[in-house]
N, CA, C and O atoms as a GROMACS GRO file, in nm:
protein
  428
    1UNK      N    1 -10.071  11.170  -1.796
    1UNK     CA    2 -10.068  11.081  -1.683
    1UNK      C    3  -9.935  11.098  -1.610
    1UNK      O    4  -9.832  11.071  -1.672
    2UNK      N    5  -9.929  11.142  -1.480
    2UNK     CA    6  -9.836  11.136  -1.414
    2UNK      C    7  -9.740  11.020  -1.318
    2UNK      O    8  -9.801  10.964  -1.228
    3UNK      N    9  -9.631  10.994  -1.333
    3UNK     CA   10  -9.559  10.904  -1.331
    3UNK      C   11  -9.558  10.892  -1.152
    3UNK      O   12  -9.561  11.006  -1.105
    4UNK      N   13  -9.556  10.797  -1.055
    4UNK     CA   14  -9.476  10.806  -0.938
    4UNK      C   15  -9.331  10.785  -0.937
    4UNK      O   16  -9.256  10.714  -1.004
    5UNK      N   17  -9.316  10.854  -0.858
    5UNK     CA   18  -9.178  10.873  -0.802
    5UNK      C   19  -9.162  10.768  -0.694
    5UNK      O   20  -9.231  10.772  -0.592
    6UNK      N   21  -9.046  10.647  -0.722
    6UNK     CA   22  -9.023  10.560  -0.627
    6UNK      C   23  -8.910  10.596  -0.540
    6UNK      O   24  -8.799  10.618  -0.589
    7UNK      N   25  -8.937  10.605  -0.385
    7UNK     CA   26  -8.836  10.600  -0.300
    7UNK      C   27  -8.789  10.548  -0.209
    7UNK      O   28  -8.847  10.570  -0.103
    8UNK      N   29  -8.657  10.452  -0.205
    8UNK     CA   30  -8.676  10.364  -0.062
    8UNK      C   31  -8.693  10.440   0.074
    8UNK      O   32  -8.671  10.550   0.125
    9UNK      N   33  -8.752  10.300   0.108
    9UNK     CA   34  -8.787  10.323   0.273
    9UNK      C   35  -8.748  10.196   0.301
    9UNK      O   36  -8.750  10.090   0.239
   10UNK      N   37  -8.707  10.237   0.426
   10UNK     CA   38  -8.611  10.179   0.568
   10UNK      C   39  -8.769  10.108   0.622
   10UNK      O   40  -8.861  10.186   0.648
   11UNK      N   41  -8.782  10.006   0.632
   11UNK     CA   42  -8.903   9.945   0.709
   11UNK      C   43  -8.835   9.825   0.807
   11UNK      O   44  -8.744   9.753   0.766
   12UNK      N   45  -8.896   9.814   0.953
   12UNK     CA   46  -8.824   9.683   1.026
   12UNK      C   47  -8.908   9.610   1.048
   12UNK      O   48  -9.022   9.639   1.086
   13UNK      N   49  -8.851   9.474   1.020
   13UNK     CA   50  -8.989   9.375   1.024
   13UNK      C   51  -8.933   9.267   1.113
   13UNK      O   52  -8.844   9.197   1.063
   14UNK      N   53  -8.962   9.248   1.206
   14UNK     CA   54  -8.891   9.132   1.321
   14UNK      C   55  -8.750   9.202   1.354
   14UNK      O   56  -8.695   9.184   1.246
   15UNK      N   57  -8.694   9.243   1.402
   15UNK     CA   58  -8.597   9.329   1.419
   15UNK      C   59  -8.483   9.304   1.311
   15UNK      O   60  -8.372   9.278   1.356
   16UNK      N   61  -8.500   9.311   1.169
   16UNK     CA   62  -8.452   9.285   1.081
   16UNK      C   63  -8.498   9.409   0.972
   16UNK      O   64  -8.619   9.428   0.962
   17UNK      N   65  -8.421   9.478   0.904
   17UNK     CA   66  -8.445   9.603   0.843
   17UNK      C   67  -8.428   9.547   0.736
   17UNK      O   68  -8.348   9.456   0.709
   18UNK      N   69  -8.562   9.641   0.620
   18UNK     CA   70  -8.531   9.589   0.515
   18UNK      C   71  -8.578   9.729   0.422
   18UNK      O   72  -8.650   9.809   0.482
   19UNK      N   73  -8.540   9.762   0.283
   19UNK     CA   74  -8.523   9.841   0.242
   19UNK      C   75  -8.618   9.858   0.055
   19UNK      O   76  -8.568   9.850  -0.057
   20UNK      N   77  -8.749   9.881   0.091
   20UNK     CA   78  -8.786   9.868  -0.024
   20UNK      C   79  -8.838   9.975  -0.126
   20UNK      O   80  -8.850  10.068  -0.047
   21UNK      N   81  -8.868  10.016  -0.222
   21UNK     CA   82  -8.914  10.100  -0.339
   21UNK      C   83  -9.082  10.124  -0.279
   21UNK      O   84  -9.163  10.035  -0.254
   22UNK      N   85  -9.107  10.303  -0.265
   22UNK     CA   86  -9.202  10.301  -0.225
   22UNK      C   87  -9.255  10.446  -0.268
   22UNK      O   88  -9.196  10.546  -0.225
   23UNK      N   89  -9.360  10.458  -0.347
   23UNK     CA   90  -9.405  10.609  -0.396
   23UNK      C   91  -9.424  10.710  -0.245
   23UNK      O   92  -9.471  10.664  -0.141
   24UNK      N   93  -9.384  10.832  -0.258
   24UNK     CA   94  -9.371  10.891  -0.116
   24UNK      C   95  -9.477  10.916  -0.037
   24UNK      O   96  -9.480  10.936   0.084
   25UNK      N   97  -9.610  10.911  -0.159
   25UNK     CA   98  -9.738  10.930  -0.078
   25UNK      C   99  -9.779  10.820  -0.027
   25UNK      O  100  -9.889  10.824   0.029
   26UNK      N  101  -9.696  10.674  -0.030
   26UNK     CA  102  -9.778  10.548   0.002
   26UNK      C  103  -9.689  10.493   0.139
   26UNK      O  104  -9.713  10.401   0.218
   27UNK      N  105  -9.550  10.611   0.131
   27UNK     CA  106  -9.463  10.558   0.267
   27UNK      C  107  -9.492  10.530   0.401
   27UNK      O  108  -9.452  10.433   0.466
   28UNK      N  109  -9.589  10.652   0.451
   28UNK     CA  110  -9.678  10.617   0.591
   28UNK      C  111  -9.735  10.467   0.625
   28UNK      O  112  -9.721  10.399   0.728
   29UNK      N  113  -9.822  10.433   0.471
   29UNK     CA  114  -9.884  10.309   0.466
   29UNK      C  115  -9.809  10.224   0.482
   29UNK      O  116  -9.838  10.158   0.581
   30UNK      N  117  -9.678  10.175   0.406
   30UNK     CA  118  -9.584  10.098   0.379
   30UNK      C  119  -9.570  10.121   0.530
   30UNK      O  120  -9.648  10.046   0.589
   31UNK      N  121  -9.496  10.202   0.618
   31UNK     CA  122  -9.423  10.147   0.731
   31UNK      C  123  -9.541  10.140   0.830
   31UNK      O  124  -9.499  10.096   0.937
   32UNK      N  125  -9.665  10.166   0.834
   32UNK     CA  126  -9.769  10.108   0.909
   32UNK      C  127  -9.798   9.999   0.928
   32UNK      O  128  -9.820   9.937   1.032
   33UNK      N  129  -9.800   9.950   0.751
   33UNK     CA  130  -9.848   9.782   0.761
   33UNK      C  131  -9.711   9.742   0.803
   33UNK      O  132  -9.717   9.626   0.844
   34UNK      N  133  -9.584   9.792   0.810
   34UNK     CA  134  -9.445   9.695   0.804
   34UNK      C  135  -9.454   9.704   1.008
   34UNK      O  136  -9.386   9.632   1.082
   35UNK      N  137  -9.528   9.785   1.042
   35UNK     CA  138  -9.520   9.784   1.207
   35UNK      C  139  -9.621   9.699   1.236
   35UNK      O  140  -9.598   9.620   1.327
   36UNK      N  141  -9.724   9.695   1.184
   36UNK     CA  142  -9.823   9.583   1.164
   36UNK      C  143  -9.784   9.435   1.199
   36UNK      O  144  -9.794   9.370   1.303
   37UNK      N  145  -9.712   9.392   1.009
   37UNK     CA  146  -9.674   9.292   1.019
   37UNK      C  147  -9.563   9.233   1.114
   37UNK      O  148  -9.556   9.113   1.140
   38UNK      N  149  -9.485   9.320   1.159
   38UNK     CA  150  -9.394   9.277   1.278
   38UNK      C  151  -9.411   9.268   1.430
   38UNK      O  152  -9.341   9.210   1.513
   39UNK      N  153  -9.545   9.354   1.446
   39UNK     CA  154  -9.675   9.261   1.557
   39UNK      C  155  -9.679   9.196   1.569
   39UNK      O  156  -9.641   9.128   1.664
   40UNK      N  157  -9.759   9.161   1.428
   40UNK     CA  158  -9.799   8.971   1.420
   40UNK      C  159  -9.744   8.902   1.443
   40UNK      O  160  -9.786   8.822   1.527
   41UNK      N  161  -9.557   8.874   1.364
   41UNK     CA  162  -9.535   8.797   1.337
   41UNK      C  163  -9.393   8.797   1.492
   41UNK      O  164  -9.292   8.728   1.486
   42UNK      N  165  -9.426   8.885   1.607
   42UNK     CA  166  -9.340   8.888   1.725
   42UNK      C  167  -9.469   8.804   1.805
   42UNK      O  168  -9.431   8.713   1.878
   43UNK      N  169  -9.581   8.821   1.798
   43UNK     CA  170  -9.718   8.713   1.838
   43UNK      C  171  -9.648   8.606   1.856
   43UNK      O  172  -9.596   8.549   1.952
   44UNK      N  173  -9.659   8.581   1.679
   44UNK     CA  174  -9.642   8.430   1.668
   44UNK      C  175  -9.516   8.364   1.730
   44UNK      O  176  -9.503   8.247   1.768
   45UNK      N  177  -9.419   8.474   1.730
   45UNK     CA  178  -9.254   8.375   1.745
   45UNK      C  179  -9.237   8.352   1.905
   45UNK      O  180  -9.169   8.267   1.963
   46UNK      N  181  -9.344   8.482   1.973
   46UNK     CA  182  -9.337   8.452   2.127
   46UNK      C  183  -9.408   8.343   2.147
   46UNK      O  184  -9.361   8.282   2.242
   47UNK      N  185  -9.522   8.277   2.091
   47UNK     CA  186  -9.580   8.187   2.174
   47UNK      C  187  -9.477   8.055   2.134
   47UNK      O  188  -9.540   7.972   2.200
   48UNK      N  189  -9.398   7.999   2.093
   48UNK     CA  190  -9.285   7.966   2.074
   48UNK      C  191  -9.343   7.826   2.009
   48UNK      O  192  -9.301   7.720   2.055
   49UNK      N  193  -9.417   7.825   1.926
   49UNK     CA  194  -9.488   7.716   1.875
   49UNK      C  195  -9.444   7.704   1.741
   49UNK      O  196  -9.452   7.594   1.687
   50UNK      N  197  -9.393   7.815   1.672
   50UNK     CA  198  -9.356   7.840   1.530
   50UNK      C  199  -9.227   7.847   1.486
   50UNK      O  200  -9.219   7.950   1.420
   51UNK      N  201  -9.097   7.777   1.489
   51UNK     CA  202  -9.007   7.799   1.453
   51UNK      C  203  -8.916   7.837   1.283
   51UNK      O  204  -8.921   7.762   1.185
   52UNK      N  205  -8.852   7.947   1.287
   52UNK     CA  206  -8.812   7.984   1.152
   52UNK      C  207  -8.902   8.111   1.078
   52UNK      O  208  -9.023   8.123   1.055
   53UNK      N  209  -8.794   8.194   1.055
   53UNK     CA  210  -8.868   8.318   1.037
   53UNK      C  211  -8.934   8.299   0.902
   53UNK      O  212  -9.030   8.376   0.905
   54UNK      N  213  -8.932   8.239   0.791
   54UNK     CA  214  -8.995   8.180   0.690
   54UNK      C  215  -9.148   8.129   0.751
   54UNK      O  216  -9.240   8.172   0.681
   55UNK      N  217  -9.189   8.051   0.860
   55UNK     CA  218  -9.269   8.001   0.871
   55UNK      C  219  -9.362   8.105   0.973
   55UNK      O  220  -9.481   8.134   0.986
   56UNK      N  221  -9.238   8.139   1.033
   56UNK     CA  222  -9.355   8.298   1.127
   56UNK      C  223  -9.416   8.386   1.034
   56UNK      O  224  -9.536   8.413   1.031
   57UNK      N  225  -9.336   8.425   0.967
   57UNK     CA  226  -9.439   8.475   0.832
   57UNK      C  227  -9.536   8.446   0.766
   57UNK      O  228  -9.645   8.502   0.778
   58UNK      N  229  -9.513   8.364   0.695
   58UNK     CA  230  -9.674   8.265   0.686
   58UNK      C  231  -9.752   8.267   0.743
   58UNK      O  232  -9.867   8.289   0.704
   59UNK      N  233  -9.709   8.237   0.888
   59UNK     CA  234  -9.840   8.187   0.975
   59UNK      C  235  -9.897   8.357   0.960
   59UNK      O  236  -9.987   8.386   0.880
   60UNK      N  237  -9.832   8.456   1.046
   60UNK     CA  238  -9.876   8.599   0.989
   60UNK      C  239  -9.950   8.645   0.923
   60UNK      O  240 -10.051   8.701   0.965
   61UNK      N  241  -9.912   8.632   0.772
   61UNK     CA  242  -9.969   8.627   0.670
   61UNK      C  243 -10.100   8.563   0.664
   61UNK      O  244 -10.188   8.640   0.626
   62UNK      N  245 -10.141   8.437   0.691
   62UNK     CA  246 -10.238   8.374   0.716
   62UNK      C  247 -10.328   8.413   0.804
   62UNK      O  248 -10.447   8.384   0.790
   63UNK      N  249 -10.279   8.487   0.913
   63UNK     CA  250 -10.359   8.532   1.006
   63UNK      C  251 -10.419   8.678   0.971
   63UNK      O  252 -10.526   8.724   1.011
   64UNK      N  253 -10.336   8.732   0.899
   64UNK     CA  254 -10.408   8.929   0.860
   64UNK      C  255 -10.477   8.855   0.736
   64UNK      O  256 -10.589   8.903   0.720
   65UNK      N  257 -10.441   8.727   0.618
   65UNK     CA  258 -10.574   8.730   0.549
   65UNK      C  259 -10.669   8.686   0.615
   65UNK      O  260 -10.768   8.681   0.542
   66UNK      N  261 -10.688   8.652   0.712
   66UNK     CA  262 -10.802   8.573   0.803
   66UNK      C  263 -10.863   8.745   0.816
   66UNK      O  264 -10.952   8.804   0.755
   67UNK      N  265 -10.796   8.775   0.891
   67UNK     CA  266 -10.826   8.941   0.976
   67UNK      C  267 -10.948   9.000   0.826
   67UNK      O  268 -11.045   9.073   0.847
   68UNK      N  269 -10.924   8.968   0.738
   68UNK     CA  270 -10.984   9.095   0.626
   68UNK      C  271 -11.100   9.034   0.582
   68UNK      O  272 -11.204   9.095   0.560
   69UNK      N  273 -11.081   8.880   0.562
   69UNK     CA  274 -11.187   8.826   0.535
   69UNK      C  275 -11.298   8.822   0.599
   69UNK      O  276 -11.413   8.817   0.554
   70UNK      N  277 -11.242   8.824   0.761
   70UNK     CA  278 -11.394   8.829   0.828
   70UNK      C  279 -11.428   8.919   0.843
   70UNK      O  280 -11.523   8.917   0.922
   71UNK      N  281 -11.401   9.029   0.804
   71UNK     CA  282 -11.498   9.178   0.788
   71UNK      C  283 -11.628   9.081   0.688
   71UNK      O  284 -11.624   9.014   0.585
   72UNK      N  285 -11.742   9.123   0.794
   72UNK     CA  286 -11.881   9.102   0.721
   72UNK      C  287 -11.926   9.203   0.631
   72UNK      O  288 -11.918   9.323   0.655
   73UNK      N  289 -11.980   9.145   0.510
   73UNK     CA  290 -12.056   9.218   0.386
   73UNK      C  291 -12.152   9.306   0.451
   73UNK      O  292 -12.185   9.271   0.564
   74UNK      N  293 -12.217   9.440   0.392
   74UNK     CA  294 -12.325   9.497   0.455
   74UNK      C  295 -12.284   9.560   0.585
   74UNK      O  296 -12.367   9.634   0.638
   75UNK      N  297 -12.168   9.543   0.645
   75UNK     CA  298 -12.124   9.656   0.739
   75UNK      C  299 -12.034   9.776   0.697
   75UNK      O  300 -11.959   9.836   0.774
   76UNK      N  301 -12.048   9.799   0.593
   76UNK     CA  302 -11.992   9.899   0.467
   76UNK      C  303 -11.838   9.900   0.490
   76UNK      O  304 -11.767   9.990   0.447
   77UNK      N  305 -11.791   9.791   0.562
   77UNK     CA  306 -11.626   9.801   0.557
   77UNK      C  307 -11.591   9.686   0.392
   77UNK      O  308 -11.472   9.678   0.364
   78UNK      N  309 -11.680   9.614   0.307
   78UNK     CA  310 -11.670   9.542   0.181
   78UNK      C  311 -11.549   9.637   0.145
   78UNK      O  312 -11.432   9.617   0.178
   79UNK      N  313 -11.600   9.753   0.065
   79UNK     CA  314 -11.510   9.883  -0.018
   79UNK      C  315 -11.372   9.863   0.037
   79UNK      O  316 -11.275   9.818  -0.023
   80UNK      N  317 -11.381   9.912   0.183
   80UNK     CA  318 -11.223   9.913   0.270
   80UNK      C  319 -11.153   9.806   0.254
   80UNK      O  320 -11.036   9.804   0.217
   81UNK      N  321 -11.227   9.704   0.282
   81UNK     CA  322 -11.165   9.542   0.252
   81UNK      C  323 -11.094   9.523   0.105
   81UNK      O  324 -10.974   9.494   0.104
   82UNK      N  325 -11.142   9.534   0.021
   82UNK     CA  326 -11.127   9.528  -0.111
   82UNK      C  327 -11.008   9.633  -0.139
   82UNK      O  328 -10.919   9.601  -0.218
   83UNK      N  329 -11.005   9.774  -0.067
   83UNK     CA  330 -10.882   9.870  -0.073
   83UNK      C  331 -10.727   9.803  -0.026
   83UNK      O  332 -10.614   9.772  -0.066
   84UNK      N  333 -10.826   9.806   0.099
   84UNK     CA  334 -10.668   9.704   0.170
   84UNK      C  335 -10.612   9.586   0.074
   84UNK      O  336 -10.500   9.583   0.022
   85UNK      N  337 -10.706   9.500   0.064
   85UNK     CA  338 -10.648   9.377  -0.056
   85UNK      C  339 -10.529   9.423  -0.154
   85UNK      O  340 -10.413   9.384  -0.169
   86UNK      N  341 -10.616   9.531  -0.219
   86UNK     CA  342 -10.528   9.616  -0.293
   86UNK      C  343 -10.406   9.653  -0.268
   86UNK      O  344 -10.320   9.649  -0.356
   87UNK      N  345 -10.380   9.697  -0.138
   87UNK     CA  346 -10.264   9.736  -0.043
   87UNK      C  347 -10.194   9.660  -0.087
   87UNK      O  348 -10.114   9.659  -0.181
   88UNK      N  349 -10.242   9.561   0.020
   88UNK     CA  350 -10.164   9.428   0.069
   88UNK      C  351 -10.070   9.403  -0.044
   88UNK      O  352  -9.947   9.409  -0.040
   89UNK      N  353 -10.162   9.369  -0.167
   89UNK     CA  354 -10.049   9.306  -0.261
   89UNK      C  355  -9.993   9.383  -0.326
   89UNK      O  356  -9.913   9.344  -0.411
   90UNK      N  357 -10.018   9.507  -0.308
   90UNK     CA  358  -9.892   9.618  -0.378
   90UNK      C  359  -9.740   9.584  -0.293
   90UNK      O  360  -9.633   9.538  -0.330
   91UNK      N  361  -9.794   9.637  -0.152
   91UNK     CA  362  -9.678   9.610  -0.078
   91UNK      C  363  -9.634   9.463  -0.078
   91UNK      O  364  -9.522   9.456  -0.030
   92UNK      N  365  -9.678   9.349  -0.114
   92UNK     CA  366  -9.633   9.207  -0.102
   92UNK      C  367  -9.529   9.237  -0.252
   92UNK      O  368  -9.406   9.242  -0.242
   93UNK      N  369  -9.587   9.250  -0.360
   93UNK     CA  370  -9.517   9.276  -0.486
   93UNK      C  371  -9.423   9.403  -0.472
   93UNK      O  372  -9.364   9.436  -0.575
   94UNK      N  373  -9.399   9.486  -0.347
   94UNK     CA  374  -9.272   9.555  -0.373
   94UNK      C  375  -9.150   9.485  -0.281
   94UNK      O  376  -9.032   9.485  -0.317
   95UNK      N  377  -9.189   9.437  -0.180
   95UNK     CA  378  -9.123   9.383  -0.084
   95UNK      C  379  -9.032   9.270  -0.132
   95UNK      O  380  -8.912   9.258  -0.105
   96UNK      N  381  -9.148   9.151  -0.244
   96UNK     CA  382  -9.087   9.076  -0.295
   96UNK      C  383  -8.977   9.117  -0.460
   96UNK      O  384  -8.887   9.050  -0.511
   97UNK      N  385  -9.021   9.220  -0.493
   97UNK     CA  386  -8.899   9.264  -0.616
   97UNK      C  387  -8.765   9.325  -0.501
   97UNK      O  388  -8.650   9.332  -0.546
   98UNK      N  389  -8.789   9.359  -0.377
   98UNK     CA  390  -8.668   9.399  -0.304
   98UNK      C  391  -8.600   9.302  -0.306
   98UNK      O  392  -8.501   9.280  -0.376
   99UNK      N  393  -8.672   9.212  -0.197
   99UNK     CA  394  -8.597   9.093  -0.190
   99UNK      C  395  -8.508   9.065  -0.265
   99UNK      O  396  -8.390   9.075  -0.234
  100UNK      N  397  -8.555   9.022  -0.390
  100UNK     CA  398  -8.550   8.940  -0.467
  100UNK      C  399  -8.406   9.051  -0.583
  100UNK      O  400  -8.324   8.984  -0.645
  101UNK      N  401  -8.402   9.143  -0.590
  101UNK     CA  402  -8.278   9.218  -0.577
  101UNK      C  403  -8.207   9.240  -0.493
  101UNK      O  404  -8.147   9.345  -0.511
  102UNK      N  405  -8.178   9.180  -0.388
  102UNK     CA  406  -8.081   9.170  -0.281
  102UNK      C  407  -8.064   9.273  -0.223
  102UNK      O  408  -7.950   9.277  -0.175
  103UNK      N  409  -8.155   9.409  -0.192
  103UNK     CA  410  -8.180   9.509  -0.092
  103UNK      C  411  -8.204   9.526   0.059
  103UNK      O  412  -8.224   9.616   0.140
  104UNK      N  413  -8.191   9.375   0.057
  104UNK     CA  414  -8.261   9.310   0.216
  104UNK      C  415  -8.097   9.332   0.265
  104UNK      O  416  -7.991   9.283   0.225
  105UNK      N  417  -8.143   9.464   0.408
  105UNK     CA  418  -8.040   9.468   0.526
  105UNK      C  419  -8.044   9.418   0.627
  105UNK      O  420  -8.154   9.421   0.683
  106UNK      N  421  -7.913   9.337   0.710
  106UNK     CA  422  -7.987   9.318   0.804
  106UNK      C  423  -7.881   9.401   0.905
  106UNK      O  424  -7.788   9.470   0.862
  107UNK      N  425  -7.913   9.379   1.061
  107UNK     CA  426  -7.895   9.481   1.155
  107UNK      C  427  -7.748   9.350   1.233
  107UNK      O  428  -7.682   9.382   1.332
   0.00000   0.00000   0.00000
C-alpha cells in the first residue's frame, strides 16, 4: 500500500491566505474548492447582511451543503454527490488540523 505524500498549498480564502497539507494529486481540487469557497463567502459579505468572517463562513458552508443536497436521486449525479461529500470533509479535516497548528497566514 502506498503512502501519500503531503504537500502544502498556498490556498486564498476571502483575501486571506492560508496554508494547508495537501496530497499533490488532490491540490487542483483543494484550490478549486478554496476558489469556490471564497465565492461564496465574498456573496455573502457583499450583501452586507452577515457580519464577521466566522459567521460568513457558516452561512457559506450552509449554503454549498444546501447546493449538494439538492442534487435529486435518479439523475445519476447521487455517486458524484456522495464523492464530493467525501471531498468536502477531507478538505474541512485538513484545513481544520492547519488551523488548528497555527499555519494560518495572513496577507
Amino acid at each position: 500500500m502506498s503512502r501519500e505524500v503531503a504537500m502544502p498549498v498556498t490556498v486564498h480564502i476571502l483575501e486571506k491566505e492560508y496554508r494547508v497539507a495537501c496530497a499533490e494529486q488532490e491540490k487542483d481540487a483543494l484550490v478549486a474548492a478554496a476558489h469556490y469557497l471564497s465565492g461564496k463567502m465574498k456573496e455573502i459579505r457583499d450583501t452586507g447582511k452577515v457580519v464577521g468572517l466566522e459567521r460568513i463562513a457558516v452561512m457559506a458552508a450552509l449554503n454549498i451543503a444546501h447546493e449538494l443536497l439538492q442534487q435529486k436521486p435518479g439523475t445519476g449525479k447521487e455517486n458524484n454527490t456522495q464523492a464530493w461529500a467525501g471531498k468536502v470533509r477531507a478538505l474541512h479535516d485538513k484545513i481544520e488540523t492547519a488551523l488548528s497548528r497555527g499555519k494560518q497566514l495572513e496577507i
